[in-house]
C-alpha positions in Angstrom: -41.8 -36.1 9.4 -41.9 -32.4 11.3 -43.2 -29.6 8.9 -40.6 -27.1 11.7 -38.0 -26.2 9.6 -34.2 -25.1 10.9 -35.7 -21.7 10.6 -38.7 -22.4 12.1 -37.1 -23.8 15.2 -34.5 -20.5 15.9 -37.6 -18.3 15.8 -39.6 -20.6 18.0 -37.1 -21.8 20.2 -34.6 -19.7 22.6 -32.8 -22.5 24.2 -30.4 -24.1 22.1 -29.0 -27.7 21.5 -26.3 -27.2 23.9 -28.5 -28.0 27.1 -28.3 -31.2 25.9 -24.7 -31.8 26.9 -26.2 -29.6 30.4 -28.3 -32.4 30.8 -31.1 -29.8 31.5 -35.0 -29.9 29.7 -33.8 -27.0 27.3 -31.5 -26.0 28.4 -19.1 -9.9 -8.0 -18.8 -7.1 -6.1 -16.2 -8.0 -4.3 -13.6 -5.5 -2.7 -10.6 -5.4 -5.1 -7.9 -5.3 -2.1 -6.1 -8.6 -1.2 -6.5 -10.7 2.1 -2.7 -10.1 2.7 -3.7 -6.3 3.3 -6.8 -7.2 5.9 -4.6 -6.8 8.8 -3.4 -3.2 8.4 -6.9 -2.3 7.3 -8.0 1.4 9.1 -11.0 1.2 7.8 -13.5 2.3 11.2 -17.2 2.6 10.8 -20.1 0.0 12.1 -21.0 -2.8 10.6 -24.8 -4.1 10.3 -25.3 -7.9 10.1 -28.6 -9.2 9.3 -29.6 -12.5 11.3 -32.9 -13.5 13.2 -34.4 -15.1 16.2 -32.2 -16.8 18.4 -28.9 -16.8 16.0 -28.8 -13.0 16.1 -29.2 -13.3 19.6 -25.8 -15.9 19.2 -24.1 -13.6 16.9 -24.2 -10.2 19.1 -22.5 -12.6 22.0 -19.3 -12.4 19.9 -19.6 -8.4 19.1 -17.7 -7.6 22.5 -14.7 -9.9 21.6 -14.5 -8.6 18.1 -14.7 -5.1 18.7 -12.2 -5.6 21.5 -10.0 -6.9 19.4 -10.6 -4.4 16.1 -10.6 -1.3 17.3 -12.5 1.1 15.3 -14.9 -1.2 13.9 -18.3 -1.6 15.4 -21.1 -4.3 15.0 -24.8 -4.0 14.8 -27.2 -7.1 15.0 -30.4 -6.9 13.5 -32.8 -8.9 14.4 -35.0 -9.0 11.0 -37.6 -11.6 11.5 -38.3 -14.7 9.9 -39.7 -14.8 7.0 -39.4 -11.3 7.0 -35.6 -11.3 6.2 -35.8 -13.7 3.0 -38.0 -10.5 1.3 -35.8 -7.7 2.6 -32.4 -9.3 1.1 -34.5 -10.7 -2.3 -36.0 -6.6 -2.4 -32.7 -5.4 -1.8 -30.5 -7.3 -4.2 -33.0 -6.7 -6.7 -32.3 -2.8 -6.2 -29.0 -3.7 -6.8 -28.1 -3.8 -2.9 -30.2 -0.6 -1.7 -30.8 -1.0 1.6 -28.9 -4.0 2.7 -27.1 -4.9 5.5 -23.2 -5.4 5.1 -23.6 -9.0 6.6 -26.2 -10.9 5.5 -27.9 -14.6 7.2 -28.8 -17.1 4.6 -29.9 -20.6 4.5 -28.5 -23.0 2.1 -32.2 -22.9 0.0 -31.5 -19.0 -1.1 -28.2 -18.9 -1.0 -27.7 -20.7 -4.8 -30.7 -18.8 -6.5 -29.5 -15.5 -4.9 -26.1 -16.2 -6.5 -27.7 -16.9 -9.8 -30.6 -14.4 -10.2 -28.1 -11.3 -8.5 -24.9 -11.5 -9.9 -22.7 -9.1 -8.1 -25.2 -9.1 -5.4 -23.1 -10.9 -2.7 -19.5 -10.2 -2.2 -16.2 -12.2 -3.6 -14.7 -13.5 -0.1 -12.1 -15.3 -2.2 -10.4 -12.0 -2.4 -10.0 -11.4 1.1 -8.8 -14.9 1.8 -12.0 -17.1 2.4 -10.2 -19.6 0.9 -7.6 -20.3 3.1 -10.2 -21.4 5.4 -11.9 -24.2 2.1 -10.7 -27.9 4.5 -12.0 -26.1 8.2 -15.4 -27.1 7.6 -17.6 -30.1 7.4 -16.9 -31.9 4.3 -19.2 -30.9 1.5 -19.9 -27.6 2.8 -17.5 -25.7 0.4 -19.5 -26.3 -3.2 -22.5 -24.7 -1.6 -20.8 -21.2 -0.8 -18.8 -21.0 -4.2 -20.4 -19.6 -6.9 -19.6 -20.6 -11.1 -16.3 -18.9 -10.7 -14.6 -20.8 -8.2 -15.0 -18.0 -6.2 -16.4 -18.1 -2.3 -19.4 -15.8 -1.7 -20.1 -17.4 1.7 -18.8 -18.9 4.9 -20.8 -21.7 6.1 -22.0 -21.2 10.2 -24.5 -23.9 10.7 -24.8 -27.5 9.8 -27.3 -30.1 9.9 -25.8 -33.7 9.8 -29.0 -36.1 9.1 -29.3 -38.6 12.2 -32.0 -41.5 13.1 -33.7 -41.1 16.5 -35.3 -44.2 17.0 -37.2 -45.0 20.4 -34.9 -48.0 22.6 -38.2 -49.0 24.6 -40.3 -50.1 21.2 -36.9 -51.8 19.3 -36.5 -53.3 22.4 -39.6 -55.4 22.9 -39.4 -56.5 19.6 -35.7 -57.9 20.1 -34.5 -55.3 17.3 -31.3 -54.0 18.0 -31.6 -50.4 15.3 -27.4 -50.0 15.0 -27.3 -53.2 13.3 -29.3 -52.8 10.6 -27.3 -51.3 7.8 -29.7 -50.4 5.1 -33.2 -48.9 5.2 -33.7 -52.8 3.6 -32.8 -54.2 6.9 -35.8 -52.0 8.6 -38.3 -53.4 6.2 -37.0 -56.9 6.7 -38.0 -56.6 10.2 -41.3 -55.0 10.3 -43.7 -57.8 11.0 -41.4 -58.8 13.9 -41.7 -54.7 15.0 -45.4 -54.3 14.3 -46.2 -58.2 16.5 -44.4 -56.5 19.6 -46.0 -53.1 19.3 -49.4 -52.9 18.0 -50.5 -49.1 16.6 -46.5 -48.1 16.4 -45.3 -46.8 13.3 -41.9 -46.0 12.3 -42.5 -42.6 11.0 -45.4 -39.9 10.1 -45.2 -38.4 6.4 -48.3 -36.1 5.9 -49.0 -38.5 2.4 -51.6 -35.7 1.1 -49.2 -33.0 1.2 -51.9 -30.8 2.8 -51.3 -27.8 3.0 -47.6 -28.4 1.7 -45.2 -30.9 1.0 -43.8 -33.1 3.4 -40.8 -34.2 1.5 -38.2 -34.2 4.0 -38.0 -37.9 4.3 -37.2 -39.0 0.6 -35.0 -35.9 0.4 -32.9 -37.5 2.9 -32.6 -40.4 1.7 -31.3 -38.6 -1.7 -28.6 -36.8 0.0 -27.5 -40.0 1.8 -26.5 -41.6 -1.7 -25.0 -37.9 -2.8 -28.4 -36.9 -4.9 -31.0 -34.1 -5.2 -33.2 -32.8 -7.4 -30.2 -30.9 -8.9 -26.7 -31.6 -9.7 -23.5 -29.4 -9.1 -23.5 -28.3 -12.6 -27.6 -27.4 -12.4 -28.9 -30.3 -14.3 -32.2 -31.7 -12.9 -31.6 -34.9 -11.6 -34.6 -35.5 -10.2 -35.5 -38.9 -12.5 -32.2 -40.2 -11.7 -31.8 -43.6 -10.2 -30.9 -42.6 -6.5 -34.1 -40.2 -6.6 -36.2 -43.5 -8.0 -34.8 -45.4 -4.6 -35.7 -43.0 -2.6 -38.9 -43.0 -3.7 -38.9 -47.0 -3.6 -37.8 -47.1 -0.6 -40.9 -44.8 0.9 -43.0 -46.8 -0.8 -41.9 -50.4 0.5 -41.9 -48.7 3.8 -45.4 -47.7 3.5 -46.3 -50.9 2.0 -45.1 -53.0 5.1 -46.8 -51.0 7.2 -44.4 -48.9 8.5 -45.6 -45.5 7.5 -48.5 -43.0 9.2 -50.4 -40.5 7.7 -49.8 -37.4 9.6 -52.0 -35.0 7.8 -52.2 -30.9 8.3 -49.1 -29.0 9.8 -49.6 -30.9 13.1 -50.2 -34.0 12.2 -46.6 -35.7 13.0 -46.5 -33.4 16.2 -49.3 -35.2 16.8 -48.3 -38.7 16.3 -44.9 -37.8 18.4 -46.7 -36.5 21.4 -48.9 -40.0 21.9 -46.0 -41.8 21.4 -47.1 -43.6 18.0 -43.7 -42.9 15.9 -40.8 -45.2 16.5 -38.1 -43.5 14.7 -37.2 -39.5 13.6 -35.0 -39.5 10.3 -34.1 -36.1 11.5 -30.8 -33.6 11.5 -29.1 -32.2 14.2 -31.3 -28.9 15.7 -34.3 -31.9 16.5 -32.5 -32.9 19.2 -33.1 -30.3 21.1 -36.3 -30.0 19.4 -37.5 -33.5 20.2 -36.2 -33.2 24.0 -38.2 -29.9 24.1 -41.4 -30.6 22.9 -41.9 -34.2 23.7 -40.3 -34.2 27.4 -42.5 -37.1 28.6 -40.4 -39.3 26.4 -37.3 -39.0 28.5 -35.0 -41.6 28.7 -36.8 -43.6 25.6 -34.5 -42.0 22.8 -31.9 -42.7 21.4 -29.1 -41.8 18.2 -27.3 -43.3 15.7 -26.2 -43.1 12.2 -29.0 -43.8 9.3 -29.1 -46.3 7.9 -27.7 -46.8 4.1 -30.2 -46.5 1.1 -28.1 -49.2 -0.5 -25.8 -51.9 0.8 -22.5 -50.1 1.9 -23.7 -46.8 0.9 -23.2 -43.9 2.8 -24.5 -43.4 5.9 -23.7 -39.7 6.5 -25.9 -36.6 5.0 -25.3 -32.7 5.6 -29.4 -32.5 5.3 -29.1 -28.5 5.3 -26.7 -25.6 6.7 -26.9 -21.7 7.3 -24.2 -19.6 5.9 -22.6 -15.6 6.5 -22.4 -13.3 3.1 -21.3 -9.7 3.0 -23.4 -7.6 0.6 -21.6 -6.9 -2.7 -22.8 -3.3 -2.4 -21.6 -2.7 1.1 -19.2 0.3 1.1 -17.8 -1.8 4.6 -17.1 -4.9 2.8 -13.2 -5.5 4.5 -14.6 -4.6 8.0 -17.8 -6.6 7.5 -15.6 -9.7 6.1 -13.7 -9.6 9.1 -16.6 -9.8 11.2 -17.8 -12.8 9.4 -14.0 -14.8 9.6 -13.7 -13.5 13.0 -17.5 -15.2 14.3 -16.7 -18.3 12.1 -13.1 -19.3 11.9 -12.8 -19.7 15.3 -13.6 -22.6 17.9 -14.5 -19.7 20.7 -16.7 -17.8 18.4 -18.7 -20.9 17.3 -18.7 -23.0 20.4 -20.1 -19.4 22.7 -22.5 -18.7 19.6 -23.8 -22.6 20.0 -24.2 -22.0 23.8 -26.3 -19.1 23.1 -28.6 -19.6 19.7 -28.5 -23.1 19.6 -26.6 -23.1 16.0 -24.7 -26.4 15.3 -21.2 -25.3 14.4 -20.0 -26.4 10.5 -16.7 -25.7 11.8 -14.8 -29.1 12.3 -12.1 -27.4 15.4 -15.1 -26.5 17.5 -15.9 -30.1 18.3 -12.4 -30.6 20.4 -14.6 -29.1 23.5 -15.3 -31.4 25.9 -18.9 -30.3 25.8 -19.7 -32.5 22.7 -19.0 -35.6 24.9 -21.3 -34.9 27.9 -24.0 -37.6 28.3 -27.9 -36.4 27.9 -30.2 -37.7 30.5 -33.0 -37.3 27.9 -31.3 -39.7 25.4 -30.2 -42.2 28.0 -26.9 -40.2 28.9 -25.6 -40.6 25.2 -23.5 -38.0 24.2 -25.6 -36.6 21.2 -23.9 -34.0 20.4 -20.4 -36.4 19.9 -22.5 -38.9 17.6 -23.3 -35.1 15.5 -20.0 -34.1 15.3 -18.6 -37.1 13.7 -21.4 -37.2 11.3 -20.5 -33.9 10.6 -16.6 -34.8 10.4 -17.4 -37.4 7.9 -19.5 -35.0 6.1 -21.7 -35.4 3.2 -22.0 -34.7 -0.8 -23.0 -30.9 -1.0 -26.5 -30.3 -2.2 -27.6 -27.9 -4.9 -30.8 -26.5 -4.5 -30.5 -24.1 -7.6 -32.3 -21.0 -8.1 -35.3 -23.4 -8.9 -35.8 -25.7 -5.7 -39.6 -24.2 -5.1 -41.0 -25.8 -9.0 -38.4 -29.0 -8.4 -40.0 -29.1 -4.3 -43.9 -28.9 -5.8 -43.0 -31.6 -8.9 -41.5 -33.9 -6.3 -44.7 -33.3 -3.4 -46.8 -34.3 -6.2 -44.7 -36.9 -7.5 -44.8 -38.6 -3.7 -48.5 -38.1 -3.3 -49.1 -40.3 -6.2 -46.8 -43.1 -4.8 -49.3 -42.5 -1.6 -52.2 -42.5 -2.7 -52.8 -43.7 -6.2 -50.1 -46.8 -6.3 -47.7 -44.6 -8.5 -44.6 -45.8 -9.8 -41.4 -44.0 -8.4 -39.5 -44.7 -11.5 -42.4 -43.6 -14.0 -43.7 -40.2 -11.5 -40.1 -39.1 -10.7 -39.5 -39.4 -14.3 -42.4 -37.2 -15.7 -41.7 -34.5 -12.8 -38.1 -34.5 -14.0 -39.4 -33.6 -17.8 -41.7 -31.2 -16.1 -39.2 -29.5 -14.1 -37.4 -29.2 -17.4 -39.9 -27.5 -19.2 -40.4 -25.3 -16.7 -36.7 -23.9 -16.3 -35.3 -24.7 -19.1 -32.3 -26.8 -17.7 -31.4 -30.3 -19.2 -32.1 -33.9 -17.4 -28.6 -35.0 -16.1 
């Protein structure tokens, strides 16, 4: 799996997913006033959003609109850097919001331990109306922006729906038609008839010595397909649960039939991808423009579909991660700057010009009507990629906790995995014995 996370890729990258459908190489301290009183707001004064890389580039496109249409109210973008901006907002809520901007970019990782560890920190956006806007997003978004209260402390912007890129040409020679297998099961029933027609292939790279870090996205996904984590909604560790343990099983038999590479160091699946040695890329929605990007040569021999189920008729749909706007609790701007934030998100223009220009796949479920979400790619074999994301993202996914704790429950788990690699380890008995861990660690109980 690729060690580039979303993050990674909006720093690194300044195309965006949309040249896809171009067919081109790359082509509580919330305000006290109610949402009823938003529209004869005088308030006047500039705003300051905090965003990086590409996606602030994507959010200042929609400044001229909004300012147009709220007069008195002006917007700065800063650029802040990646990782640069993760220790300015943790610095600043910790000063109790010194500092901040009034509109702040955060990823679906921070967002829950912000909310926990800086109470007051982020603003109530329930009180200005946020919720009126609760069924406009993919489903499963919602329970990762509301806090303990109920209460919306976030829109969501971005979403990731999990897809599997799979290689036509290798599938192909082996007579395997990948939309008709169902269940990961089905893939491991025919892996002798894959490996016979292409000798050296492997269906995907997991960096098995988690060197320098863990390479967990894999068996995270295939949590989230069957609605687990490492965390439940309520913050219970769940990470010795049964749909963790298949996961894990599931890895294992894959690596057991042959199916798996080692893809060690932080290049090592890049690697792998660029001589054309992985068959399949369990990955969400910004590798598409990733994969066509990097690994150009491979043109014409991708393609999509949905992943396959972890269990017979089980989900095939996953929200694998998503980025979200928050307005700072101690912003004296917090009406204006919440108006920015429903303005850039609520709206099918907004999110459709801010995916044309940052390469930000929209959460919001009305952006997908453009007819640009049904133009053919040349680099996938003209299928329309970007269609086969939106209705993942339509059908949506369970929302995923990470918790204020996901860095100790992310180490547990790399180390959990690397015993199943390398020393024969037992899902069932590893995941269970990180899950205990993880508990003494945090004090939280085992769901």
């Amino acid at each position: 799996m690729s060690h580039l996370s979303r993050r990674e890729l909006l720093r690194a990258s300044g195309a965006g997913l949309l040249a896809l459908a171009a067919g081109g190489a790359l082509a509580a301290c919330g305000d006290s006033g109610s949402a009823g009183a938003a529209g004869g707001d005088a308030e006047t004064g500039t705003v300051t959003v905090w965003s990086w890389a590409t996606a602030a580039a994507a959010l200042r496109g929609v400044v001229p609109a909004f300012e147009r249409d709220n007069p008195g109210i002006k917007v700065d973008v800063q650029d802040i850097g990646n990782p640069a901006i993760w220790d300015k907002i943790t610095v600043g809520l910790a000063a109790g919001g010194q500092g901040l901007g009034d509109v702040l970019h955060i990823g679906c990782d921070y967002l829950p331990g912000y909310l926990d560890k800086f109470p007051g920190g982020l603003a109530d956006l329930s009180s200005f109306g946020a919720d009126a806007h609760k069924d406009d997003f993919a489903k499963g978004l919602w329970p990762v922006v509301t806090g303990k209260d109920g209460h919306a402390y976030a829109l969501p912007w971005e979403v990731n729906p999990l897809g599997f890129f799979y290689r036509e040409d290798y599938f192909g020679k082996a007579g395997i038609d990948p939309t008709a297998l169902a269940t990961w099961d089905d893939l491991i029933a025919v892996a002798e008839k894959f490996k016979a027609a292409n000798p050296g292939i492997s269906l995907i790279g997991i960096n098995k010595a988690a060197n320098p870090d863990p390479d967990l996205d894999f068996v995270q996904s295939l949590m989230q397909l069957q609605g687990a984590f490492y965390f439940d909604l309520q913050g219970r560790i769940t990470l010795g649960t049964p749909e963790a343990v298949r996961a894990m099983d599931v890895l294992k038999r894959l690596d057991g039939a042959g199916l798996v590479a080692d893809a060690p160091g932080e290049q090592g699946w890049a690697t792998l991808m660029k001589a054309g040695k992985l068959a399949v890329a369990p990955m969400p929605a910004w590798a598409a423009h990733y994969l066509e990007a990097k690994f150009g040569d491979q043109s014409g021999h991708w393609r999509l579909a949905k992943p396959p189920a972890v269990t017979a008729g089980g989900k095939r749909t996953a929200l694998v991660n998503s980025t979200h706007l928050a307005v700072a609790g101690s912003s004296p701007r917090r009406r204006a700057a919440w108006k920015f934030v429903e303005y850039a998100l609520t709206r099918p223009a907004s999110v459709n010009s801010m995916f044309t220009a940052g390469g930000v796949f929209p959460a919001l479920t009305a952006a997908y009507t453009d007819p640009m979400y049904g133009a053919p790619s040349a680099y996938y074999g003209g299928q329309p990629v970007l269609r086969t994301f939106a209705d993942l993202a339509v059908d949506g996914g369970d929302p995923t906790n990470y918790s204020g704790d996901y860095a100790r429950a992310l180490k547990l788990a790399g180390d959990a995995q690397t015993k199943v690699f390398l020393k024969g380890g037992d899902p069932a008995a590893v995941l269970q014995d990180a899950a205990k861990q993880l508990a003494q660690q945090t004090g939280r109980s085992i769901a």
